[in-house]
DRENDO-1510 file (C-alpha; in Angstrom, 1 decimal, always signed):
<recs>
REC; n; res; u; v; w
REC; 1; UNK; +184.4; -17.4; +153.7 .
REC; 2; UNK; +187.4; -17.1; +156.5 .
REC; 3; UNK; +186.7; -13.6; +158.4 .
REC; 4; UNK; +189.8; -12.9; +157.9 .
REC; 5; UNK; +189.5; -13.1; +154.1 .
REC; 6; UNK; +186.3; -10.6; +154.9 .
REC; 7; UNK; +188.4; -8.4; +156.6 .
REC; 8; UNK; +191.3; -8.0; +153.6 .
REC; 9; UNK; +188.1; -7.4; +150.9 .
REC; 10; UNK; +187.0; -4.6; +153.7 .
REC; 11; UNK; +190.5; -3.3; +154.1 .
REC; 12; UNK; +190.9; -2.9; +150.2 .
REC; 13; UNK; +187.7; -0.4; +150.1 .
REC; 14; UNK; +189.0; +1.6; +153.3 .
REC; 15; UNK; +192.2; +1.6; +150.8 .
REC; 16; UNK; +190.4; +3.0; +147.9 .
REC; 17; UNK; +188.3; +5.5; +150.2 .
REC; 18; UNK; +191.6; +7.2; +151.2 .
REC; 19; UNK; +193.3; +7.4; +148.3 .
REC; 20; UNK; +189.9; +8.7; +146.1 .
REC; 21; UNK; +189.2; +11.4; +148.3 .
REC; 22; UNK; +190.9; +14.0; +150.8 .
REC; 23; UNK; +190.3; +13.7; +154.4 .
REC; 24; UNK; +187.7; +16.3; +154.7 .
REC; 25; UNK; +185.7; +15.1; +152.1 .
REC; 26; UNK; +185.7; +11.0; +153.3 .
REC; 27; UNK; +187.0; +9.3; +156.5 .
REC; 28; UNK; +187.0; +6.0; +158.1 .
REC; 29; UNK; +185.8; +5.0; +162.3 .
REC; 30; UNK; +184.8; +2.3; +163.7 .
REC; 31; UNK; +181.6; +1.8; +166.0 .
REC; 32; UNK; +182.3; +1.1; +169.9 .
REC; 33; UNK; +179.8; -1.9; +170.2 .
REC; 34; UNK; +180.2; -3.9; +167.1 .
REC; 35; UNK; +183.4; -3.1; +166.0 .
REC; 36; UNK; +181.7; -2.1; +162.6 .
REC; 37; UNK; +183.7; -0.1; +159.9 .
REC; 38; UNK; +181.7; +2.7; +158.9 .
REC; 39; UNK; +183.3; +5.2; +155.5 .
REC; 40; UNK; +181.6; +8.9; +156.0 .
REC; 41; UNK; +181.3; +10.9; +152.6 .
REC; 42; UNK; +180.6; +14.6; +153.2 .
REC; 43; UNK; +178.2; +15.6; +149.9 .
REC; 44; UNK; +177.5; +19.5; +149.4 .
REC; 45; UNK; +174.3; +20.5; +148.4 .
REC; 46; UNK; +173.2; +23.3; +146.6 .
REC; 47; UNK; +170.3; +25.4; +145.1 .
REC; 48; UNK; +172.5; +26.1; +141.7 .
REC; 49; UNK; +171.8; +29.9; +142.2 .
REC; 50; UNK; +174.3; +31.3; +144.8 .
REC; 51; UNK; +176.6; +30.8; +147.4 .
REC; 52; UNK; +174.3; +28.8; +149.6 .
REC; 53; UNK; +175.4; +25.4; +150.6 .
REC; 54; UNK; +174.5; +22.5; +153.3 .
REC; 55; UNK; +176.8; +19.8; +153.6 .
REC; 56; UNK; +175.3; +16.1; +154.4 .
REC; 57; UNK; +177.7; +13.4; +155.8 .
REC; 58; UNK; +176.5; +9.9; +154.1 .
REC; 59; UNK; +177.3; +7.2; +156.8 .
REC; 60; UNK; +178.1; +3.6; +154.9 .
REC; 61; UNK; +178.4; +1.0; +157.4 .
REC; 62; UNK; +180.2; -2.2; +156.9 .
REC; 63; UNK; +178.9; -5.1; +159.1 .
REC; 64; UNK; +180.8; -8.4; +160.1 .
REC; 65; UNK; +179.2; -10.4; +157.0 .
REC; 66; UNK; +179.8; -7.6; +154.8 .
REC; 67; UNK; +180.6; -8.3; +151.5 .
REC; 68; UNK; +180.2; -11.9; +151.3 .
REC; 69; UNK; +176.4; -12.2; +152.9 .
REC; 70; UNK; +175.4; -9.3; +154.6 .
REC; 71; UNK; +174.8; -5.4; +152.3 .
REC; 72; UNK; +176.3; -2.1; +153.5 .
REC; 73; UNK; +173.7; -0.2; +156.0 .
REC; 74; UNK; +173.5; +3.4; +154.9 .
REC; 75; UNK; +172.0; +6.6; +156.5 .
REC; 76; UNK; +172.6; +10.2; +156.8 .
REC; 77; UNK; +173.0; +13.6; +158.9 .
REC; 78; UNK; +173.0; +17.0; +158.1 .
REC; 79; UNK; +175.6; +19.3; +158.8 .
REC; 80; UNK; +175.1; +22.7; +160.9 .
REC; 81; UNK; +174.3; +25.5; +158.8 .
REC; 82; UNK; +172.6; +26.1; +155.9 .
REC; 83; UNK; +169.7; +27.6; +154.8 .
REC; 84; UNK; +165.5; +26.8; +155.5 .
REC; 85; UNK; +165.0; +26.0; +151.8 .
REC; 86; UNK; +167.9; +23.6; +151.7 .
REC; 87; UNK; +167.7; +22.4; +154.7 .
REC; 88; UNK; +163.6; +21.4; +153.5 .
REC; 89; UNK; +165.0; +20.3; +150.3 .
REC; 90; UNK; +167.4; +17.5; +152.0 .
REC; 91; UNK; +164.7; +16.1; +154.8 .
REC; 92; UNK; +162.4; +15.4; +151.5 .
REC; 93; UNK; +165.2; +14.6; +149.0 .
REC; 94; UNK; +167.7; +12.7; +150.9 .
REC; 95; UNK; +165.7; +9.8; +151.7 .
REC; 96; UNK; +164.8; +8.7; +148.4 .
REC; 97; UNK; +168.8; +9.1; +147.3 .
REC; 98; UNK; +169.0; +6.8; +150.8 .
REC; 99; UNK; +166.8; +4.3; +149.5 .
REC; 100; UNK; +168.5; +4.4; +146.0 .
REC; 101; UNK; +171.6; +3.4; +147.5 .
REC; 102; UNK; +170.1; +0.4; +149.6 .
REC; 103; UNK; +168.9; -1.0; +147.0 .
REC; 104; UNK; +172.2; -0.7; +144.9 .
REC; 105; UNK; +174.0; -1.9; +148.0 .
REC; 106; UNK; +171.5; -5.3; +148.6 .
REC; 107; UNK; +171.3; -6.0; +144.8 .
REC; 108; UNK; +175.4; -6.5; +144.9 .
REC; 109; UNK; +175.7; -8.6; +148.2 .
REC; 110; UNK; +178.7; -10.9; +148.0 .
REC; 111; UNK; +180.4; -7.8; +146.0 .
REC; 112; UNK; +182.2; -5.1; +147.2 .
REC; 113; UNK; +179.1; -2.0; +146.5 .
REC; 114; UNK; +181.2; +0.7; +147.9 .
REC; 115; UNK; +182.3; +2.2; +145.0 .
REC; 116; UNK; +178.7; +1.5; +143.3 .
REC; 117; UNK; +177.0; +2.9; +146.5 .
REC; 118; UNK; +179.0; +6.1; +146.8 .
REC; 119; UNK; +178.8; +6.8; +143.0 .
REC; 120; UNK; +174.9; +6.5; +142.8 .
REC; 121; UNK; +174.7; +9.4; +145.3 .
REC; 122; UNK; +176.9; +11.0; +143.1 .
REC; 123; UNK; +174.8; +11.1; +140.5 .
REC; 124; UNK; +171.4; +11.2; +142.1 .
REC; 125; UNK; +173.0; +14.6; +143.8 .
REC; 126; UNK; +173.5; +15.6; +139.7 .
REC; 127; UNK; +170.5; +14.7; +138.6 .
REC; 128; UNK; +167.7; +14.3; +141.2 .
REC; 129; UNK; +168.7; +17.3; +143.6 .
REC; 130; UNK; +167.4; +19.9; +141.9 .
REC; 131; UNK; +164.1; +19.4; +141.3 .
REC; 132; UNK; +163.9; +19.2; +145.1 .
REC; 133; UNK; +165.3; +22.7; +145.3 .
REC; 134; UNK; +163.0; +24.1; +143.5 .
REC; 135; UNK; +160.3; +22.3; +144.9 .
REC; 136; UNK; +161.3; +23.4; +148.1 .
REC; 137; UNK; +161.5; +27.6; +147.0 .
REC; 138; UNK; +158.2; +26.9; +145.4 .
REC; 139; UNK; +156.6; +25.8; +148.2 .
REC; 140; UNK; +158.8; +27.8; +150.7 .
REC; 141; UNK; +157.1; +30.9; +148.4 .
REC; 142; UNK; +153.9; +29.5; +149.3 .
REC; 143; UNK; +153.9; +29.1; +152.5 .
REC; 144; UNK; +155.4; +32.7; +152.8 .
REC; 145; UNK; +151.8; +34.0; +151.6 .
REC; 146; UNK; +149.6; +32.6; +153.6 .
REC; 147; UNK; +151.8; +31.8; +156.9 .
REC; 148; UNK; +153.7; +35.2; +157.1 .
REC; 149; UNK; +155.4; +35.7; +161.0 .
REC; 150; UNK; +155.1; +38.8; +160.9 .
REC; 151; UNK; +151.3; +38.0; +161.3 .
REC; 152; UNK; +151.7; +35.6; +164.1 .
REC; 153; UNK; +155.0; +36.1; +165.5 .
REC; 154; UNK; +153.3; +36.2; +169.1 .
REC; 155; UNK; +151.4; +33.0; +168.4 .
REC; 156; UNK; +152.1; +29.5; +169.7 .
REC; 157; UNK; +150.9; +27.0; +168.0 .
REC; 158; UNK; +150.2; +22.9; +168.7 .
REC; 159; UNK; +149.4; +20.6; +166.1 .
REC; 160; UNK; +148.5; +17.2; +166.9 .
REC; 161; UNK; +149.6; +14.6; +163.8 .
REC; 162; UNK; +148.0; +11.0; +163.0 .
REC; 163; UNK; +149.5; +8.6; +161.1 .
REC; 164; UNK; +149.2; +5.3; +160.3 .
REC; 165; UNK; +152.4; +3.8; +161.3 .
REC; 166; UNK; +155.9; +5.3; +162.3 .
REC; 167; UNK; +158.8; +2.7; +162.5 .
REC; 168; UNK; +161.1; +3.7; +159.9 .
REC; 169; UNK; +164.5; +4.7; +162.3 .
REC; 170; UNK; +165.5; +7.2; +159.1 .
REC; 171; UNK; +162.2; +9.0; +159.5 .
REC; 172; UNK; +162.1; +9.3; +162.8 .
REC; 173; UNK; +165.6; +10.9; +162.9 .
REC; 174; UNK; +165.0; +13.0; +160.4 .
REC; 175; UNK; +161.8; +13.9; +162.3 .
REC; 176; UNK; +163.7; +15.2; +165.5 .
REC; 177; UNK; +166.4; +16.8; +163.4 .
REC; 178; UNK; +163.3; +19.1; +162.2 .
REC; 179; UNK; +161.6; +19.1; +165.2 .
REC; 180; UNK; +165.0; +21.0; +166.5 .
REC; 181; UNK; +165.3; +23.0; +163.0 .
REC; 182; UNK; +162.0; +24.8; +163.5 .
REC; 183; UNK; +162.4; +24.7; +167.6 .
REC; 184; UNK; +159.8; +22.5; +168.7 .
REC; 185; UNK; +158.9; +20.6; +171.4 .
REC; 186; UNK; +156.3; +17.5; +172.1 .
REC; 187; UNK; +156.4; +14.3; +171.2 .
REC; 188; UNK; +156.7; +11.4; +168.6 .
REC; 189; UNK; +155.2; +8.0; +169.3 .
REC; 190; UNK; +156.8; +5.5; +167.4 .
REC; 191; UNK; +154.4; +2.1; +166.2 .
REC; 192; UNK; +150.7; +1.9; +165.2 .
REC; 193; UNK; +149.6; +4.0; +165.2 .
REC; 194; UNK; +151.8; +6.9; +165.0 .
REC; 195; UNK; +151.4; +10.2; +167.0 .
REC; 196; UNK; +153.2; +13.4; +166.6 .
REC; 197; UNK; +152.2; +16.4; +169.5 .
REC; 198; UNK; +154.3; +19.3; +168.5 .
REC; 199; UNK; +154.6; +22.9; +169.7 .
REC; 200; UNK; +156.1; +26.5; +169.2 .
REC; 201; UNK; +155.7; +29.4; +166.8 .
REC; 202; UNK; +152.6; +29.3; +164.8 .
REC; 203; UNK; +154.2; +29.7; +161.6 .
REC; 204; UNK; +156.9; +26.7; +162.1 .
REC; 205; UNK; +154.6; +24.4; +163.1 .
REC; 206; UNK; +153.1; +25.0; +159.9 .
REC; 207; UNK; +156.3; +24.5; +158.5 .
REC; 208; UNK; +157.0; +21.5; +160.1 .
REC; 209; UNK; +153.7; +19.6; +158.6 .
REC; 210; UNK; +154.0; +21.1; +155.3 .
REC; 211; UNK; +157.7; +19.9; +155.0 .
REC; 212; UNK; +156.1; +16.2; +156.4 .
REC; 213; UNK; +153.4; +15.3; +154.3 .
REC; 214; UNK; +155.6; +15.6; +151.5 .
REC; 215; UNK; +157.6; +12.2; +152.8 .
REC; 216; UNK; +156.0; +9.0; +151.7 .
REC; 217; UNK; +153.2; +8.2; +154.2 .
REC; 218; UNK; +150.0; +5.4; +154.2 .
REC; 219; UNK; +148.3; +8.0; +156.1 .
REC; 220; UNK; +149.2; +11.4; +157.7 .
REC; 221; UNK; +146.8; +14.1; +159.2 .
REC; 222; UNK; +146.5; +16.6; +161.3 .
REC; 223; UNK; +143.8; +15.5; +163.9 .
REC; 224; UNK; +143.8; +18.5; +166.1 .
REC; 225; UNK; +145.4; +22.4; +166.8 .
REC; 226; UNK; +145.3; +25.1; +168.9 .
REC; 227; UNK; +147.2; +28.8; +169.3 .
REC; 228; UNK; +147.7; +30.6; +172.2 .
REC; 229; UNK; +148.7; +34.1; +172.2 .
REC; 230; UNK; +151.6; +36.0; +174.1 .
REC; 231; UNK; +154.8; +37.6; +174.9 .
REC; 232; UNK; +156.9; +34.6; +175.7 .
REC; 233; UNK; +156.3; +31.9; +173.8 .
REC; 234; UNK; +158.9; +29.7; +175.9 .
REC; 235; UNK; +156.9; +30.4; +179.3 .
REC; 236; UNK; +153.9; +29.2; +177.4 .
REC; 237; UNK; +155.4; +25.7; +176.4 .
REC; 238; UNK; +153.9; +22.4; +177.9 .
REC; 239; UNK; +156.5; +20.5; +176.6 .
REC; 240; UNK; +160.8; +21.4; +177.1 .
REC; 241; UNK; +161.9; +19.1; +174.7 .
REC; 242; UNK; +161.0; +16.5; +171.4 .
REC; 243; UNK; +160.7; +13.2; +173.0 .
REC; 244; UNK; +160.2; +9.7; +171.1 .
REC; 245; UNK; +158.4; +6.9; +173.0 .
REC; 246; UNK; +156.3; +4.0; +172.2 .
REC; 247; UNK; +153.8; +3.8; +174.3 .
REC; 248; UNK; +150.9; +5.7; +174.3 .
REC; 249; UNK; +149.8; +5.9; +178.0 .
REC; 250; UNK; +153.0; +8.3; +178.4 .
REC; 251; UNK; +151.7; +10.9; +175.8 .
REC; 252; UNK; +148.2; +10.7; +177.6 .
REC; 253; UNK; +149.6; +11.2; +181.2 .
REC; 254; UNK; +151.9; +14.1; +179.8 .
REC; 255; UNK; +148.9; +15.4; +178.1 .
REC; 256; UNK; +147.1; +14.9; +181.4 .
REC; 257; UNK; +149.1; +16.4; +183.6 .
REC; 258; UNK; +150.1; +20.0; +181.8 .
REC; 259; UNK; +146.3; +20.5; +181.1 .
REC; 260; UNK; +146.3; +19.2; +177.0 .
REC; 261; UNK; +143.9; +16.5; +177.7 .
REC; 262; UNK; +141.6; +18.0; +175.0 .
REC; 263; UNK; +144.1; +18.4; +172.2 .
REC; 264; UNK; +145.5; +14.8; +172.4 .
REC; 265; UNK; +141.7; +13.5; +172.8 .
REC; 266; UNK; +141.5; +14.6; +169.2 .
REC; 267; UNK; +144.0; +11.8; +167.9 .
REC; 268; UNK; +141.0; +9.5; +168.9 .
REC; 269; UNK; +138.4; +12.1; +167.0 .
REC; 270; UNK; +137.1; +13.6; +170.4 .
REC; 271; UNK; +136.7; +17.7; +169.7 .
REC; 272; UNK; +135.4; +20.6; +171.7 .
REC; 273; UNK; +135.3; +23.9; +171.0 .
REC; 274; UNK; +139.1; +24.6; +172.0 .
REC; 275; UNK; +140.6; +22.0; +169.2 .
REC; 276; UNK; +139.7; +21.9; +165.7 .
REC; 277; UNK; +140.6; +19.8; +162.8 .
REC; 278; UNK; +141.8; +21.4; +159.9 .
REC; 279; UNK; +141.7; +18.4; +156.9 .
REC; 280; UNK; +144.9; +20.0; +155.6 .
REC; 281; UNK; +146.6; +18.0; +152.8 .
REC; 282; UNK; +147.3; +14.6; +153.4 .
REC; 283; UNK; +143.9; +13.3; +154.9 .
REC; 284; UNK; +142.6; +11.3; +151.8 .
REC; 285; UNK; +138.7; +10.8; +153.3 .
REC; 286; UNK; +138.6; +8.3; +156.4 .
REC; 287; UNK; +140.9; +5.2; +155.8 .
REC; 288; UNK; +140.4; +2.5; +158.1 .
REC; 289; UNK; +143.0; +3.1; +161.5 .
REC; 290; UNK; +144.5; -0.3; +161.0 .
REC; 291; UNK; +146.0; -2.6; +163.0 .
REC; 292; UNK; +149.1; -3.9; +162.1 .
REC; 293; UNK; +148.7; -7.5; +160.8 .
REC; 294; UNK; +151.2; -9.9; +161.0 .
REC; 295; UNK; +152.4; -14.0; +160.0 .
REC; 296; UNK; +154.5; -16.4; +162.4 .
REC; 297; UNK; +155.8; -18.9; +160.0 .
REC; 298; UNK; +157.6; -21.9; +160.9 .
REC; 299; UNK; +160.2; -23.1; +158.4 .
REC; 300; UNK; +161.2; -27.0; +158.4 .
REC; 301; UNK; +164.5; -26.4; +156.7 .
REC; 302; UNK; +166.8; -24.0; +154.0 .
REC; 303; UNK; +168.3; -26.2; +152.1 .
REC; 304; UNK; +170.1; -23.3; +150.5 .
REC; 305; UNK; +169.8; -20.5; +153.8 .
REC; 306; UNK; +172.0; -17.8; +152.2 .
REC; 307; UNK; +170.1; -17.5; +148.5 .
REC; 308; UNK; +166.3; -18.1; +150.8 .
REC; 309; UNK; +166.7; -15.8; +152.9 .
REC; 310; UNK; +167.6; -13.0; +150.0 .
REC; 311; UNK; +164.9; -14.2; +148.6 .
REC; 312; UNK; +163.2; -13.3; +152.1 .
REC; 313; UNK; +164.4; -9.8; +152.3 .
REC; 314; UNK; +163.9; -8.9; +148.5 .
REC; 315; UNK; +160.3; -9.9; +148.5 .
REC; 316; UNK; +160.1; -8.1; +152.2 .
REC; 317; UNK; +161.4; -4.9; +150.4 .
REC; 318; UNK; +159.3; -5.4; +147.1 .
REC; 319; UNK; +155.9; -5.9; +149.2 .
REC; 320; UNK; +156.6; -3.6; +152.1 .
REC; 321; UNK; +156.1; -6.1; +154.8 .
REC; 322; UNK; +158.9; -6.2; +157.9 .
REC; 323; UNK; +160.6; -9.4; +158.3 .
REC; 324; UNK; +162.2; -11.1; +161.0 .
REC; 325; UNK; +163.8; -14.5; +160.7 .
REC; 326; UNK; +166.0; -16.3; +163.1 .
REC; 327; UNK; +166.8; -19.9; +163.5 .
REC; 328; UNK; +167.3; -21.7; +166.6 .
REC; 329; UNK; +169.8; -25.1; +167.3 .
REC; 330; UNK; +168.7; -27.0; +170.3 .
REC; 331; UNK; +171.3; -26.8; +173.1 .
REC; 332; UNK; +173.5; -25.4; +170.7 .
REC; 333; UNK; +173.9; -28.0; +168.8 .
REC; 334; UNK; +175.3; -26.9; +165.2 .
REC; 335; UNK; +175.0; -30.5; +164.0 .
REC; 336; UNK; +171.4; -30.7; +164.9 .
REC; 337; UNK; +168.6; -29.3; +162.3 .
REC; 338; UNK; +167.3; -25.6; +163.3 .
REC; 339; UNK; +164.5; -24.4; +164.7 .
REC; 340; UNK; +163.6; -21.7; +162.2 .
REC; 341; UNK; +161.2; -18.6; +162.4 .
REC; 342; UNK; +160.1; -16.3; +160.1 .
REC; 343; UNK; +157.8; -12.9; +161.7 .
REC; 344; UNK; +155.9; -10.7; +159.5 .
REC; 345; UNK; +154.3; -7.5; +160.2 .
REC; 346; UNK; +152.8; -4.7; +157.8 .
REC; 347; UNK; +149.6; -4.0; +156.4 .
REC; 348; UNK; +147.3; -6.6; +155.7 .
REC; 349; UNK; +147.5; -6.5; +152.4 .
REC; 350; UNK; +151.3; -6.8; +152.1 .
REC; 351; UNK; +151.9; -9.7; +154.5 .
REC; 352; UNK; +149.5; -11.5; +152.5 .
REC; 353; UNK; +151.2; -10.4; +149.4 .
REC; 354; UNK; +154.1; -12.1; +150.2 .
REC; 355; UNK; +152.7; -15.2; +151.7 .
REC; 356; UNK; +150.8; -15.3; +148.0 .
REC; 357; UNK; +154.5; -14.6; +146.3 .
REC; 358; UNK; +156.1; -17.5; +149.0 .
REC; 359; UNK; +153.7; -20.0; +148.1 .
REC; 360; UNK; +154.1; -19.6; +144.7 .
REC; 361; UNK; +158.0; -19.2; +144.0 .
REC; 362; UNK; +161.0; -21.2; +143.9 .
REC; 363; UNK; +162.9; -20.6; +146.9 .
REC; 364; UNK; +165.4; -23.4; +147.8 .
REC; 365; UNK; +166.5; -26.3; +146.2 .
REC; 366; UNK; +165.9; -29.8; +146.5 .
REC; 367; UNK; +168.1; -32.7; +147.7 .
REC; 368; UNK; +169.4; -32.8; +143.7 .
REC; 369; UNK; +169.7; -28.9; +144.0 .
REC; 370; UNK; +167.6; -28.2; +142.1 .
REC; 371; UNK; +165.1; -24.9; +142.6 .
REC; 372; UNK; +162.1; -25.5; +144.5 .
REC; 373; UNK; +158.7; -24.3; +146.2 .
REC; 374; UNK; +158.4; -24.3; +149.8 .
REC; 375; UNK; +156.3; -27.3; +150.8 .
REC; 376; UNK; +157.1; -27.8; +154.4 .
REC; 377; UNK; +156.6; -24.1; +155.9 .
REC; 378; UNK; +153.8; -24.2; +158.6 .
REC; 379; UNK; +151.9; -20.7; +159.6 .
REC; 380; UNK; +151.3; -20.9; +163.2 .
REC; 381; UNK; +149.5; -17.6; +163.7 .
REC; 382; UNK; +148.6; -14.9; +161.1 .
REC; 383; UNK; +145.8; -12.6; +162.0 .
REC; 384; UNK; +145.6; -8.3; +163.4 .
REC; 385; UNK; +148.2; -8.0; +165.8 .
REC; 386; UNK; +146.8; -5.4; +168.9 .
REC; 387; UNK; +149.4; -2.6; +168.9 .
REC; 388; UNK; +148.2; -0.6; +171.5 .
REC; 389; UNK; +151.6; +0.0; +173.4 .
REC; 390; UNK; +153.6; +0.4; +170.4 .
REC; 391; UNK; +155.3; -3.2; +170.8 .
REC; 392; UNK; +156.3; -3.9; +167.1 .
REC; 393; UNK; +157.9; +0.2; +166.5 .
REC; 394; UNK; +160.3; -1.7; +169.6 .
REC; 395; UNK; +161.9; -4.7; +167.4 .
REC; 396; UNK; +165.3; -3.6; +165.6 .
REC; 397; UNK; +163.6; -4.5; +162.3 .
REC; 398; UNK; +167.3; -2.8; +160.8 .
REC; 399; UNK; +168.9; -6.6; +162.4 .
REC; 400; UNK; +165.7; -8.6; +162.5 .
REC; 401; UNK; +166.4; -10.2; +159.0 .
REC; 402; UNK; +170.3; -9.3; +159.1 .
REC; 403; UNK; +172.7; -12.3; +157.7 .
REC; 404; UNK; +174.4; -11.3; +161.1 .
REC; 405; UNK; +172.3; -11.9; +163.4 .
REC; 406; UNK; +170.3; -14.7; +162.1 .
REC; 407; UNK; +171.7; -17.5; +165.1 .
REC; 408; UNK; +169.8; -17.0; +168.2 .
REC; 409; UNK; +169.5; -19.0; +171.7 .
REC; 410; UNK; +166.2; -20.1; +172.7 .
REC; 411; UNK; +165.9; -17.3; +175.5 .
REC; 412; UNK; +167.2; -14.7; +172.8 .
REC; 413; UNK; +164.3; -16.1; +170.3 .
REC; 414; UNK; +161.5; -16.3; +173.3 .
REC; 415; UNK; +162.7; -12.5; +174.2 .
REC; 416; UNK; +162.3; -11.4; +170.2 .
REC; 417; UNK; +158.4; -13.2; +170.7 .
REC; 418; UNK; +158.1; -11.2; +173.4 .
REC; 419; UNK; +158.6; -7.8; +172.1 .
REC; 420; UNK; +154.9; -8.3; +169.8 .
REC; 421; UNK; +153.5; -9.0; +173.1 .
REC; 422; UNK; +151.1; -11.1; +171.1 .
REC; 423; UNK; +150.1; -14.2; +173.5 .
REC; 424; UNK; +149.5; -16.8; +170.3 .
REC; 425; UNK; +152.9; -16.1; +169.0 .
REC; 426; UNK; +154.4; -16.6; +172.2 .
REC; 427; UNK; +152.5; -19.8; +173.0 .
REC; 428; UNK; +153.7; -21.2; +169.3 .
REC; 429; UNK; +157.1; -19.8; +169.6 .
REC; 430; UNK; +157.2; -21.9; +173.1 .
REC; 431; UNK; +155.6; -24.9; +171.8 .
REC; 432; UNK; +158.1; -25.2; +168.6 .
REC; 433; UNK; +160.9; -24.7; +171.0 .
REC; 434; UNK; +159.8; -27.7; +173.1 .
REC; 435; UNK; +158.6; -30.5; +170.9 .
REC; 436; UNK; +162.4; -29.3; +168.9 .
REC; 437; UNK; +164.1; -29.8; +172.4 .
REC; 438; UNK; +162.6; -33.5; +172.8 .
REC; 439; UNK; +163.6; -34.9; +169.5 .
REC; 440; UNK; +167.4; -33.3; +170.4 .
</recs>
């Protein structure tokens, strides 16, 4: 489809946005880099029982292949303001009614999903939103017993957090945001496996991890925490802001250096008497630390590329493995037969989920067009991949499988190979690149 066909389609949604709703309620921009259109809906939240409101602004994003191949890209921001038991209510609620709408929105590419997208917020808001609310006072009520500031209002507290994996871009905003709501500093390090160090009062760091473990993790726990007692809690920070990084070695120097070498010694199960381990909620026994495990698959040909790859980034949402998948033409040759890549990285069991589902499904179509199993995909590396700097939280899995950005040159493909830091994958990425070159 002409882009400029794209752009008409695009236009006629931008038309409907301004004409359904006033200006302060939905608006149009553009971003600087792309030139992507992006449609902002402010939504207004509330606990049904007074005058208390926090406004969200939903943020649809239209990409260059957007309708015809690529889906609308959706995230969210709160609004200053508000109260604590909305504001706890939203950072649980808001990414399921996220993930609702991504899911309308990919399940209608080639159609125009605005009006689908913005109306399934709609009613998720109607229907979904309060039982958030009042989880949120009941646990809010809780919490209130047994964590009362009044009792520890000269108390700072550090809590050192475990998980299994952090890569998610909407958790880990939505994880500063909160950070900042309950004013703490420390760190978050994004990959396998995930680390959050955070300090400041007692009783919102306890806040902070009970609003947490109620988001959808493998694995969350706090490893290690300590309290220190006095006037000014500020002067007793170690940390003067919430930073994100992916690589380790930085949290351990920081650590180090400002004398809380014992308390992030504890993410590796290393206590004295200064650090203890609480079991709170959300450490289910000892699950295995993993690894992430990944797949390098090497593709012959798509025979149908548009409906494959769907089928790609369906099955990558159904089994929870990340997907990357860029084909390659030799000297840039769009007459020649690609060089194509497919990357994926999860949990053992979901890679080999979908391999199991690739194997076994009808994903192109033959020379007659009719559908058809893969039979000429070749795996050149599957196996643990060693995430000790944090390498895989680095890739843009958001573009990795984007209908965008599938068209890479052979430096831009060797650099994505790169990022695993994996030295198999680069040696097969290299390889494949080579022999492809010769036959050009």
């Amino acid at each position: 489809m002409a882009e400029d066909e794209l752009e008409e389609r695009r236009q006629a949604e931008l038309e409907f946005v301004s004409s359904a709703y006033a200006p302060e309620e939905a608006w149009c921009s553009t971003t600087q880099k792309e030139a992507n259109l992006l449609v902002h809906r402010r939504l207004q939240l509330t606990n049904g029982k007074d005058d208390a409101l926090l406004e969200v602004v939903l943020t649809l994003t239209m990409t260059s292949g957007y309708p015809a191949v690529a889906p609308l890209e959706i995230s969210f921001t709160l609004e200053p303001g508000g109260s604590a038991q909305l504001i706890k209510a939203a950072f649980n609620g808001m990414p399921q009614m996220v993930a609702g709408c991504t899911e309308v929105a990919r399940s209608l590419v080639g159609e125009e999903a605005l009006f689908a997208v913005l109306s399934h917020a709609e009613e998720w808001i109607a229907e979904q939103w309060p039982q958030f609310c009042t989880t949120a006072a009941a646990t809010s009520s809780t919490t209130a017993t047994t964590a009362d500031p009044s009792h520890n209002s000269n108390v700072l507290g550090r809590r050192l957090i475990y998980s299994h994996h952090i890569i998610s871009k909407v958790k880990r905003a939505n994880l500063k945001d909160l950070a900042s709501h309950y004013q703490l500093t420390g760190y978050v390090k994004i990959g396998w496996p995930g680390l959050i160090i955070i300090e400041g009062p007692e009783h919102h760091c306890q806040y902070f991890y009970d609003d947490i473990k109620q988001w959808a993790w493998k694995y969350l726990v706090v490893r290690g925490e300590q309290q220190e007692k006095g006037n000014n809690l500020d002067a007793l920070r170690k940390f003067d802001q919430f930073w994100e990084v992916s690589d380790m070695s930085m949290v351990a120097d920081h650590c180090r250096q400002v004398g809380l070498e014992s308390l992030f010694r504890t993410s590796m199960k290393v206590y004295d008497n200064n650090n203890k381990s609480n079991g709170e909620a959300g450490d289910h026994g000892e699950e295995e630390e993993e690894q992430p495990y990944g797949a390098l698959v090497w593709v012959d040909h798509m025979n149908n590329g548009k409906s494959y790859r769907k089928w790609l980034r369906k099955t990558s949402t159904d089994t929870g493995a990340m997907m990357l998948v860029k084909q390659c033409y030799p000297n840039h040759d769009f007459s020649k037969r690609p060089t194509i890549l497919v990357a994926l990285v999860g949990e053992r069991t979901a890679v080999q989920d979908f391999m199991k589902r690739w194997r076994t499904s009808r994903v192109d179509v033959d020379s007659k067009g009719k559908p058809c199993l893969e039979r000429k995909m070749t795996v050149l590396h599957e196996g643990i991949l060693v995430d000790s700097t944090g390498s895989v939280g680095n890739v843009d899995w958001d573009t990795a499988s984007s209908e965008d950005h599938i068209n890479v040159s052979q430096e831009q493909l060797l650099g994505l190979m790169a990022q695993f830091e994996n030295p198999e994958w680069d040696q097969a990425c290299e390889s494949l690149l080579a022999v492809s070159s010769e036959k050009a």
